[in-house]
RODO-2510 file (C-alpha; in nm, 4 decimals, decimal comma):
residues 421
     n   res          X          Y          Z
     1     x     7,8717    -0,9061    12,3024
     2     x     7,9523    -0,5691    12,1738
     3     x     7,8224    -0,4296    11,8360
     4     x     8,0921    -0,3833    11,6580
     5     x     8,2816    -0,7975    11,7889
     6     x     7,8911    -0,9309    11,6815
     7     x     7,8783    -0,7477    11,3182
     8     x     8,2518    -0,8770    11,2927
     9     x     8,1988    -1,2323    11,3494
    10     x     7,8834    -1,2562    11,1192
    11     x     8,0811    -1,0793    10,8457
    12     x     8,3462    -1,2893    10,8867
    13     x     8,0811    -1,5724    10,8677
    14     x     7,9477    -1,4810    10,5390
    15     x     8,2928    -1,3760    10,4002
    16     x     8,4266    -1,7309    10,4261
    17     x     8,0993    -1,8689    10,2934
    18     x     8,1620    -1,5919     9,9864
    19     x     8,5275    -1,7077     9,9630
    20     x     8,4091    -2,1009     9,9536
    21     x     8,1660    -1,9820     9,6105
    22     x     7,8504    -1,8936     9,7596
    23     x     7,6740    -1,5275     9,6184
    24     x     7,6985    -1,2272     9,8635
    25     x     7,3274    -1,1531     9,7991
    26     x     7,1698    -1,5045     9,8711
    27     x     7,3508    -1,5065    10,1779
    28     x     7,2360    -1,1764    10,3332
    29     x     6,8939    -1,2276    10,2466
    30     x     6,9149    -1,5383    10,4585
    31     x     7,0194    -1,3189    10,7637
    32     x     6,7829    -1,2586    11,0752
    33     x     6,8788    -0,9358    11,2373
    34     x     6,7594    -0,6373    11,2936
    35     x     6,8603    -0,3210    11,0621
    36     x     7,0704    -0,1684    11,2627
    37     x     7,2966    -0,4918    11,2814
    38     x     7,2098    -0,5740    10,9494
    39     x     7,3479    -0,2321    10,7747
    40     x     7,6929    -0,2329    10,9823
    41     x     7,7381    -0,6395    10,8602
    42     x     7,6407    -0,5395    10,5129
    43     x     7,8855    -0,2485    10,5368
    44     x     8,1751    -0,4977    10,6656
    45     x     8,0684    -0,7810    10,3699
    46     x     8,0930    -0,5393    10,0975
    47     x     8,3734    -0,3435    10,1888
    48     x     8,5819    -0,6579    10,2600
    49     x     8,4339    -0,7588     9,9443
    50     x     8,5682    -0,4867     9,7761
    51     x     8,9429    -0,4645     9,8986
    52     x     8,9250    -0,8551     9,8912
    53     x     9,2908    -0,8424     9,6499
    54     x     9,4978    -0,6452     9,9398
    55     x     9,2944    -0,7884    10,2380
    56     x     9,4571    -1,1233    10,1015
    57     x     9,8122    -1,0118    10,0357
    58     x     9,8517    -0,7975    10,3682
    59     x     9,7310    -1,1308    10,5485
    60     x    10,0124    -1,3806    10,3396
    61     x    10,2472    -1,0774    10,4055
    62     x    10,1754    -1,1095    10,7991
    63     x    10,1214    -1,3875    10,8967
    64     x    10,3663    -1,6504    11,0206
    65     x    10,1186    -1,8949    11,0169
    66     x    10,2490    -2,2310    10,7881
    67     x     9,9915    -2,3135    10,5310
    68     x     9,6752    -2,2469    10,5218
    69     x     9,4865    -2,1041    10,8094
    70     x     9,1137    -2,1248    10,9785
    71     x     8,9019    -1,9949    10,6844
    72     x     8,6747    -1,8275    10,9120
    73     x     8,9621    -1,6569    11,1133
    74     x     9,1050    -1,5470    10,7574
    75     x     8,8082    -1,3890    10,7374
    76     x     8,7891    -1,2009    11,0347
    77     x     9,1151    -1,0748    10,9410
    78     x     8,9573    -0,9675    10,5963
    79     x     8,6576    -0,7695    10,8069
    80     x     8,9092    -0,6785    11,0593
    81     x     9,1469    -0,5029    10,8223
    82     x     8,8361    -0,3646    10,5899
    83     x     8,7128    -0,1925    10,9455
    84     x     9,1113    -0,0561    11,0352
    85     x     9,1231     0,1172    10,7036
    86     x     8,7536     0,2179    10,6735
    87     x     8,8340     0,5324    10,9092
    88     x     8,4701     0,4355    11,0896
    89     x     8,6517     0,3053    11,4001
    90     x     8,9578     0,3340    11,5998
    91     x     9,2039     0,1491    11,6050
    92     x     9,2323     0,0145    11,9069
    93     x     8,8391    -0,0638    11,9057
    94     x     8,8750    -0,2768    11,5974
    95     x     9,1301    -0,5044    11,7535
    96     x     8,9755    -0,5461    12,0327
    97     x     8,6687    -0,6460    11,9180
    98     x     8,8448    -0,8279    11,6513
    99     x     9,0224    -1,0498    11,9101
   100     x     8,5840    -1,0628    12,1091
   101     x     8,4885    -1,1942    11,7657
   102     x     8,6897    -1,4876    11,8083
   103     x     8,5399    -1,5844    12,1103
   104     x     8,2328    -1,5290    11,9147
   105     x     8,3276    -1,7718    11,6549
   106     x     8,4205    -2,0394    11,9252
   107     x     8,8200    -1,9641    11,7844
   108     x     8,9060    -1,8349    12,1279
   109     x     9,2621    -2,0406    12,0388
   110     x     9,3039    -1,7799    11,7527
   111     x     9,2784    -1,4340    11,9378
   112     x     9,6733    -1,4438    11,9947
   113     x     9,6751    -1,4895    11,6552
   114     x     9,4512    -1,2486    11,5445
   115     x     9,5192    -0,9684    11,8214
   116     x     9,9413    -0,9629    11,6902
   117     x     9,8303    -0,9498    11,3442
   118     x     9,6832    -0,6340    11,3234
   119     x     9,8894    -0,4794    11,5551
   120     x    10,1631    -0,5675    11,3249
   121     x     9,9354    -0,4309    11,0597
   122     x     9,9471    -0,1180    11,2016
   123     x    10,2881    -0,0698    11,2785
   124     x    10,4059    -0,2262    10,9542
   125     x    10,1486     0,0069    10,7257
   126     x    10,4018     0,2088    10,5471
   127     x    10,6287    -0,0927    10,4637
   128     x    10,3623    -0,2794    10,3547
   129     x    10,2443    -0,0005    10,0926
   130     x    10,5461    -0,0751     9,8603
   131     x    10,4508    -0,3848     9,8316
   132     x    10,1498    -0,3540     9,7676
   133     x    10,1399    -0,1455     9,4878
   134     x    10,4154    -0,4718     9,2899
   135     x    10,1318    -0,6755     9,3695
   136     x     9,8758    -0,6059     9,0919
   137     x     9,6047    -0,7856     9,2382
   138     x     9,6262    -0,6140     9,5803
   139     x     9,6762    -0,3074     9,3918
   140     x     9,4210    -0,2737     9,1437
   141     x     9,1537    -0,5351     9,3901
   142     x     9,0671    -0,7478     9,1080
   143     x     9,1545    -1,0883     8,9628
   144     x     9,4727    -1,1456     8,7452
   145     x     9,2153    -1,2512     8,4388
   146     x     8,9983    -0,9849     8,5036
   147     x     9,2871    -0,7205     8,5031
   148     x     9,4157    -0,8414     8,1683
   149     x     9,0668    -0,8147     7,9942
   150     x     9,0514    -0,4630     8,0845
   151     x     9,3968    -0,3916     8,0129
   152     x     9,3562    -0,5649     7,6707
   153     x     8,9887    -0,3809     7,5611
   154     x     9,0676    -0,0358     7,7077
   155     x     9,4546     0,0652     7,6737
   156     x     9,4426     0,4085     7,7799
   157     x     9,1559     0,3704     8,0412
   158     x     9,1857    -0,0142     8,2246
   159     x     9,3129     0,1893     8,5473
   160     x     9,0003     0,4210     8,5859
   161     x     8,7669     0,1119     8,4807
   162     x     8,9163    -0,1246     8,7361
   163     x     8,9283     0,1499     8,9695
   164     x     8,5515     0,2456     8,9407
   165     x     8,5637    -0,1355     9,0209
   166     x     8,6572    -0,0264     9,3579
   167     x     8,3979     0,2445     9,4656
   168     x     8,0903     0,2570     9,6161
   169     x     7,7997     0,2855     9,3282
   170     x     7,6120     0,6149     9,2793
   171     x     7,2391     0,6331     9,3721
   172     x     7,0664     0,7431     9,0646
   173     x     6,6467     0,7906     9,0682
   174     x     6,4077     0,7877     8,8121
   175     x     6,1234     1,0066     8,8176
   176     x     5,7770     0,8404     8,7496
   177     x     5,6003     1,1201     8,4706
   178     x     5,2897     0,9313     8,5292
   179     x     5,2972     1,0749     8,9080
   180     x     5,5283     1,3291     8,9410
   181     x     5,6929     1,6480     8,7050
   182     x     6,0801     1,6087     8,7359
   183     x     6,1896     1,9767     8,8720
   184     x     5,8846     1,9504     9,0884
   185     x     6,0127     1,6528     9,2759
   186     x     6,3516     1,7802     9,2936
   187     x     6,2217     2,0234     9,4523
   188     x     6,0975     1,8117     9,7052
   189     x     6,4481     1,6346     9,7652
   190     x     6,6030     1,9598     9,8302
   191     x     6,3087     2,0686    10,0974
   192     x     6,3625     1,6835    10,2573
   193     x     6,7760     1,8186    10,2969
   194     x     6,8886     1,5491     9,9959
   195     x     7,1407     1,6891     9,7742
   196     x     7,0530     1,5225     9,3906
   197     x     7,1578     1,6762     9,0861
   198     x     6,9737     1,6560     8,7845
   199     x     7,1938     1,4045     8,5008
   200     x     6,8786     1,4062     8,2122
   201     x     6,5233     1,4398     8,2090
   202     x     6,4354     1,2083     8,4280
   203     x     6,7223     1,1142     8,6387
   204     x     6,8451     1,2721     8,9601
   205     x     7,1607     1,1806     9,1255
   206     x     7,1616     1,1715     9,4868
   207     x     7,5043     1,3608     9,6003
   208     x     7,4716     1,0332     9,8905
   209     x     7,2698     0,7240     9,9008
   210     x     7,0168     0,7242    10,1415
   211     x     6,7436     0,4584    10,2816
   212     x     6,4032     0,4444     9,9926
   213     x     6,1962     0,5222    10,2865
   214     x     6,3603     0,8337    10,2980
   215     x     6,2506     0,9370     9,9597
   216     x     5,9447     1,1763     9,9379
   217     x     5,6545     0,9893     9,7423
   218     x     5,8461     0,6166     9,6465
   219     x     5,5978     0,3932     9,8296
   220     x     5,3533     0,6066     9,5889
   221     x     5,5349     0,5148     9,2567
   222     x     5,6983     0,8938     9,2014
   223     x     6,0124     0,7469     9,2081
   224     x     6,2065     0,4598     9,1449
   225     x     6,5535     0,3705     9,1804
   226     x     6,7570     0,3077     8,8674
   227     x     7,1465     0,3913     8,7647
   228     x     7,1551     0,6593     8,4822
   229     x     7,3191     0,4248     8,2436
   230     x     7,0118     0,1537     8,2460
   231     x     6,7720     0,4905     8,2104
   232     x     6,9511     0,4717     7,8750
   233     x     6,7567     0,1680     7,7600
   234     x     6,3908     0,2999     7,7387
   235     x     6,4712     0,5785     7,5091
   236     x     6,6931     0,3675     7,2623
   237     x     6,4389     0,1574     7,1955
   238     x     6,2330     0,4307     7,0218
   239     x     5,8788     0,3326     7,1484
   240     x     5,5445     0,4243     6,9712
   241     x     5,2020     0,4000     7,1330
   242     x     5,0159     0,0708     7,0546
   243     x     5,3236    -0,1201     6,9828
   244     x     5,3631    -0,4851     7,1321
   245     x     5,6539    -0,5028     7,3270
   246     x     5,8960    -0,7857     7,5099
   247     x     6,0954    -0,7238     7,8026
   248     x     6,2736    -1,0687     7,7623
   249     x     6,4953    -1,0808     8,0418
   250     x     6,3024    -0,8000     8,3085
   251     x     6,4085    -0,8597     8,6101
   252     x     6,4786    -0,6634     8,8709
   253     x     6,2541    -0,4835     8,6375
   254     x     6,3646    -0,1185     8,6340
   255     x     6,3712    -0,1046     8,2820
   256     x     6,0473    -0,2585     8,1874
   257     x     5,8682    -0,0098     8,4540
   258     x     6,0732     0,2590     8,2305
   259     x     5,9411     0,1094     7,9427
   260     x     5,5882     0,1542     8,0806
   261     x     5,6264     0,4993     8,2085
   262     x     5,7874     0,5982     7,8753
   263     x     5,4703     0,4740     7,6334
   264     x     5,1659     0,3040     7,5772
   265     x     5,2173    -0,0266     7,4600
   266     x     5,1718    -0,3430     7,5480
   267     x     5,4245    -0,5294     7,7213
   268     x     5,5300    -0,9092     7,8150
   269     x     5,7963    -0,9213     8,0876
   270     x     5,9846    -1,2486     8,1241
   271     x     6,2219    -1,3776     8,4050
   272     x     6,2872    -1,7558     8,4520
   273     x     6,2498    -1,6976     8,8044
   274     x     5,9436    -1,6910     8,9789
   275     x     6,0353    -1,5435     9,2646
   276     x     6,1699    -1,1900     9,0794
   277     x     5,8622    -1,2285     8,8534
   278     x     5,6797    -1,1709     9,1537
   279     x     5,8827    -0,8768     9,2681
   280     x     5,8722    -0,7286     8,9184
   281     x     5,4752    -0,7547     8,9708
   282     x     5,4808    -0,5922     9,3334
   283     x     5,7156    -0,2932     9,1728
   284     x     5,4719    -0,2306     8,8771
   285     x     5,1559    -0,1924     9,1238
   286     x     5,3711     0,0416     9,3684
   287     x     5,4140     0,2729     9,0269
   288     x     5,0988     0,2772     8,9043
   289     x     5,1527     0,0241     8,5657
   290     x     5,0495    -0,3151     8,4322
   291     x     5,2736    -0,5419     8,2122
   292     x     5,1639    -0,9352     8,1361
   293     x     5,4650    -1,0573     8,3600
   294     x     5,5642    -1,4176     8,3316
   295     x     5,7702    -1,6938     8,4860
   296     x     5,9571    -1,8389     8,1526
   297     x     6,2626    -1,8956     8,0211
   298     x     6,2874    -1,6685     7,6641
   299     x     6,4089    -1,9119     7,4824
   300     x     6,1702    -2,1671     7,4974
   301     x     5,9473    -2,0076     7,3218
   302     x     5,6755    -2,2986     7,3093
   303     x     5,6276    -2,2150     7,6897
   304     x     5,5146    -1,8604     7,6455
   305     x     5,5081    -1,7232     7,2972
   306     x     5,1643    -1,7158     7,1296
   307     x     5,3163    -1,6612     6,7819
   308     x     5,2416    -1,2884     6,7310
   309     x     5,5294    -1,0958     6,6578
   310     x     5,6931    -0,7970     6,8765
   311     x     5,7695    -0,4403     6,7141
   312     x     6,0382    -0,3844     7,0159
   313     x     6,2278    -0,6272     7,1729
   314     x     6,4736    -0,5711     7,5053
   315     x     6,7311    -0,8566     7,5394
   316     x     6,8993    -0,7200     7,8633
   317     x     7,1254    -1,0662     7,8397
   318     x     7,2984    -1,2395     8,1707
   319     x     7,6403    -1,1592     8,1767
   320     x     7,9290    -1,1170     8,3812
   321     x     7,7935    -0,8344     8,5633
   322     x     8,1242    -0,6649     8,5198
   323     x     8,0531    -0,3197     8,4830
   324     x     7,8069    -0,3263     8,7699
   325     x     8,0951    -0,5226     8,9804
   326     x     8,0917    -0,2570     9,2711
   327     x     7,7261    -0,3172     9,3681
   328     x     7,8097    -0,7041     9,4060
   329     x     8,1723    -0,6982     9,4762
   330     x     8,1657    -1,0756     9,5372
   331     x     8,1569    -1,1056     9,1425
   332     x     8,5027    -1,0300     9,1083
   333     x     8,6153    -1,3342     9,2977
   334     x     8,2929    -1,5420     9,2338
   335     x     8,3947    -1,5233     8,8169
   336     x     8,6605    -1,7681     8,6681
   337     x     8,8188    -1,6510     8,2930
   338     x     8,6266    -1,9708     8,1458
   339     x     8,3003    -1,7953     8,2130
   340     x     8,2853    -1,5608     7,9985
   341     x     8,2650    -1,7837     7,6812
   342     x     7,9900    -1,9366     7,8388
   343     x     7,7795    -1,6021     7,8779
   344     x     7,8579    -1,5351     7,4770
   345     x     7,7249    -1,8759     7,3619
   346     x     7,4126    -1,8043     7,6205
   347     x     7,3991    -1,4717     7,4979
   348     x     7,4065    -1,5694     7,1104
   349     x     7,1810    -1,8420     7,1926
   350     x     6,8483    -1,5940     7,3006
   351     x     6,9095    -1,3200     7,0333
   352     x     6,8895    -1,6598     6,7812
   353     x     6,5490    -1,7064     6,9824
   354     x     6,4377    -1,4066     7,0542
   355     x     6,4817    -1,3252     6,6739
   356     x     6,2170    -1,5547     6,5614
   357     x     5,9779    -1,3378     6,7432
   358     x     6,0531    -0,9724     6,6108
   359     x     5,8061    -0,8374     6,3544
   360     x     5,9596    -0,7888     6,0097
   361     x     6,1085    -0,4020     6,0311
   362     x     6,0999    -0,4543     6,4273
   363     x     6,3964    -0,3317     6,6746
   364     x     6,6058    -0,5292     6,8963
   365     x     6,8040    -0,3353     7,1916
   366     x     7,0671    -0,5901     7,2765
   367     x     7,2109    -0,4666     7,6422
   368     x     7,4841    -0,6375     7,8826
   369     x     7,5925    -0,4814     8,2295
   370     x     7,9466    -0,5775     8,1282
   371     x     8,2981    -0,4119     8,0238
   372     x     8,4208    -0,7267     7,8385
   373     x     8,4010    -0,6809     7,4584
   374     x     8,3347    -1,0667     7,3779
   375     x     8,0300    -1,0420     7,5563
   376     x     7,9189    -0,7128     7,3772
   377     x     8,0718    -0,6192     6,9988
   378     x     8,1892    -0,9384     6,9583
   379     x     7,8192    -1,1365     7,0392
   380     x     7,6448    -0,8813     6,7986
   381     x     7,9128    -0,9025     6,5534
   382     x     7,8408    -1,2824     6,5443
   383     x     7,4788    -1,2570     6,5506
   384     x     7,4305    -1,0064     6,2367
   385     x     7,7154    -1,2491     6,0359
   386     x     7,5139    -1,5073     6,0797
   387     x     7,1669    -1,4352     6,0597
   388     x     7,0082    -1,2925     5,7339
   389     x     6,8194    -0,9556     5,7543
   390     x     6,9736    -0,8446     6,0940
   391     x     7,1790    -0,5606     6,0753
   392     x     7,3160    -0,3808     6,3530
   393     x     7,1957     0,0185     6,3289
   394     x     7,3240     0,3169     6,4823
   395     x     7,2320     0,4469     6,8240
   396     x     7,0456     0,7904     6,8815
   397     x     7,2313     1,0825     6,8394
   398     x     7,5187     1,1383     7,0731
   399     x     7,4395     0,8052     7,3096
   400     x     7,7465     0,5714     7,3378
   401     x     7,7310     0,1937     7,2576
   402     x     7,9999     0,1206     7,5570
   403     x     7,9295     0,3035     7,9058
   404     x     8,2107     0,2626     8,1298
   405     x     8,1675     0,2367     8,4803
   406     x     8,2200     0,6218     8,6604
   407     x     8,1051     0,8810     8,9496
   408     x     7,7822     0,9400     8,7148
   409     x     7,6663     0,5482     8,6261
   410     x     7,7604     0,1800     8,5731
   411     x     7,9131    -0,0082     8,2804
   412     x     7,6603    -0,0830     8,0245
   413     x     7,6605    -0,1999     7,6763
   414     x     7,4045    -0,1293     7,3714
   415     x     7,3479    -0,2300     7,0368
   416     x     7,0268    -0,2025     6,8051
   417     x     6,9239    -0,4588     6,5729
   418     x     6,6595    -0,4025     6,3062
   419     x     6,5171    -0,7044     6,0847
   420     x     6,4573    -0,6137     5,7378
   421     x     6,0969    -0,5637     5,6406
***
C-alpha cells in the first residue's frame, strides 16, 4: 500500500478511537511502526486533532449520508480533509489514497462515498467558507463550553487565546548551567544551521522544532526541552542553597530538573505514577542531577511524608491542560464543562495537604497549565479565605500571574503562597 493510503488509514484508526474518549498520547505510544510512518501518522492525528470543529461541520455540510455514518470512515474524512488543506500533498494524491485507505480499512463499500466527498470538497471550498465562519465551533475549532469560558475570562483577547488554541506549539530549550554557558551553546545551534533566539537567560527558542537528536550535547544533559512559560517556575520560587524542597506533582519533570539546575537543595519529587517517576529518574541522570523521586500520591501524606517540613513547595496541580491545548489537541474534545469543577475541588484538596507540610515562613508556588480562571484565581482565592496564615504574595518584579498561550510560550498560571512564621 502506498505511504501516504497506510498513514491515512492508521490515523483514521486512532482518530475514531480519540473521538470514542480514548487520549491521543496513550494511543500513539501503543503504535508499532517505524519513524518515518510514525511522524507522517502523528502529523495526520494532530492536525485532524486540531481542525477537529470544521473537519466535522464540512463533513455534516457534505454529506448526503442519513444519520450517522461508519465512525472510522468519518474519520478518514477528518485525516482526509486535514491532509487537502495541509498544503503537504496534492490534491488529487490525497483522494486517491483517501479512497486506497478504505480498502485498507476493509470499507472498500465506502470509497464511492469517500472519493465524491472530497471532490465535492474541493469544488464547493469557497461556498463552504461562509458557512463556516456562522459556525463558531468550526470557526474558532473548539467546543461551544470551551469558547464561552474564554469569551467570559478574557473580553478583549478570547479570539487570540482560542486561536493560539489552533497552532502548532513553539519549541523552547533550556540550557543546563551545570554543563553548558548559554551564548556558548547558542553558538553551537547556529554552527549546527538551527535558527533559536534567545527569550531569557536560559531559554532559546528554536525559529522550528526539530528532532532532540538533532540538538548538539542533549543526550549529555546541556539541554533540555522546556516551554518558556514553565522556565518561569524555578525562579518564582526564590530558592536558597540548603533548603528542603517538594516538587509535589513533578512529572514530566522539567521543572524539578530546573529546580535542580537552579540551586542546591534538597529535593523530593512526587508523581502517583510509577511509570513517569521512572522517566523523571532517567531525565535527571541524562542532566547530571539527583532528586529523592517517588511513586506517591501528595496527598496522602502518611505514604511518603516523614514529618519534616519544606521551605519551598511546587504544587504544579492537574488541570484542564487548557493553555497547553495545542500540544494535545485531543483535550479540546476529550474535556466536558462539568470537569472543570472537578479539577478545582482536586486542586483545593492538595494545597489543603500540601499545606500541612510547609515550614512556618515557607513558600508555596501554586501553578496550573490552564486559561480558565476557576481553576487559577478563583482556587487560590478559596484556599487563602479559608486557611489561617496563608496569604497570597506578589510575584517577582515584572512576571505575570496569567500567561496566555502565544508565538513565544503556553498558557500558564502562578500564584505564591507564604505561611506566616
Amino acid at each position: 500500500m502506498a505511504p501516504l493510503a497506510e498513514a491515512l488509514a492508521a490515523a483514521a484508526a486512532l482518530v475514531a478511537r480519540v473521538a470514542a474518549g480514548r487520549s491521543l498520547s496513550a494511543e500513539l505510544e501503543r503504535t508499532d511502526r517505524d519513524p518515518g510512518s510514525r511522524a507522517a501518522q502523528a502529523d495526520l492525528c494532530y492536525g485532524t486533532l486540531r481542525r477537529y470543529g470544521r473537519s466535522q461541520a464540512i463533513v455534516a455540510a457534505l454529506s448526503r449520508r442519513a444519520g450517522i455514518t461508519d465512525r472510522l470512515v468519518e474519520a478518514l474524512l477528518w485525516c482526509s480533509l486535514y491532509a487537502l488543506e495541509s498544503g503537504r500533498y496534492a490534491e488529487y494524491t490525497v483522494v486517491d489514497q483517501a479512497a486506497r485507505a478504505c480498502v485498507a480499512m476493509q470499507r472498500s463499500g465506502a470509497k464511492g462515498y469517500v472519493n465524491a466527498l472530497l471532490r465535492n470538497f474541493l469544488r464547493a471550498r469557497a461556498r463552504l467558507e461562509a458557512q463556516l465562519v456562522a459556525d463558531e465551533v468550526a470557526h474558532h475549532q473548539h467546543p461551544k463550553w470551551w469558547i464561552e469560558r474564554v469569551q467570559a475570562a478574557y473580553p478583549s483577547a478570547w479570539e487570540q487565546v482560542l486561536a493560539a488554541g489552533n497552532t502548532h506549539p513553539p519549541m523552547c530549550l533550556r540550557v543546563n548551567v551545570r554543563r553548558a554557558l548559554p551564548q556558548a551553546y547558542a553558538a553551537r545551534l547556529a554552527a549546527e544551521g538551527i535558527a533559536a533566539s534567545r527569550l531569557g537567560p536560559l531559554a532559546l527558542l528554536l525559529e522550528k522544532p526539530v528532532p532532540v537528536d538533532r540538538l548538539p550535547g542533549f543526550a549529555q544533559g546541556e539541554v533540555s526541552v522546556q516551554d518558556w512559560g514553565a522556565q518561569s517556575a524555578a525562579g518564582l520560587l526564590e530558592l536558597q542553597a540548603g533548603q528542603r524542597v517538594l516538587d509535589a506533582c513533578a512529572a514530566p519533570g522539567g521543572k524539578c530538573a530546573h529546580i535542580l539546575e537552579s540551586a542546591d537543595v534538597e529535593l523530593i519529587a512526587l508523581d502517583a505514577d510509577a511509570a513517569r517517576c521512572a522517566s523523571i529518574a532517567r531525565d535527571q541522570e541524562r542532566l547530571g542531577l539527583k532528586a529523592q523521586v517517588r511513586a506517591a500520591d501528595c496527598t496522602a501524606l502518611d505514604t511518603w511524608w516523614d514529618g519534616v517540613a519544606f521551605e519551598r513547595i511546587l504544587a504544579d496541580v492537574p488541570c484542564s491542560a487548557s493553555g497547553v491545548a495545542r500540544r494535545h489537541p485531543d483535550i479540546k474534545w476529550l474535556r466536558r464543562d462539568a470537569d472543570i469543577a472537578a479539577f478545582a475541588a482536586r486542586q483545593l484538596r492538595i494545597l489543603e495537604a500540601l499545606w500541612r507540610t510547609l515550614a512556618p515562613g515557607g513558600k508555596l508556588l501554586y501553578v496550573t497549565c490552564s486559561v480558565f480562571p476557576e481553576e487559577n484565581d478563583a482556587v487560590v482565592d478559596a484556599f487563602t479565605a479559608r486557611t489561617p496564615g496563608a496569604r497570597r504574595a506578589p510575584l517577582s518584579a515584572g512576571a505575570a500571574a496569567q500567561l496566555l498561550p502565544g508565538a513565544e510560550h503556553d498558557g500558564f498560571f502562578f500564584a505564591r503562597l507564604e505561611k506566616s512564621a
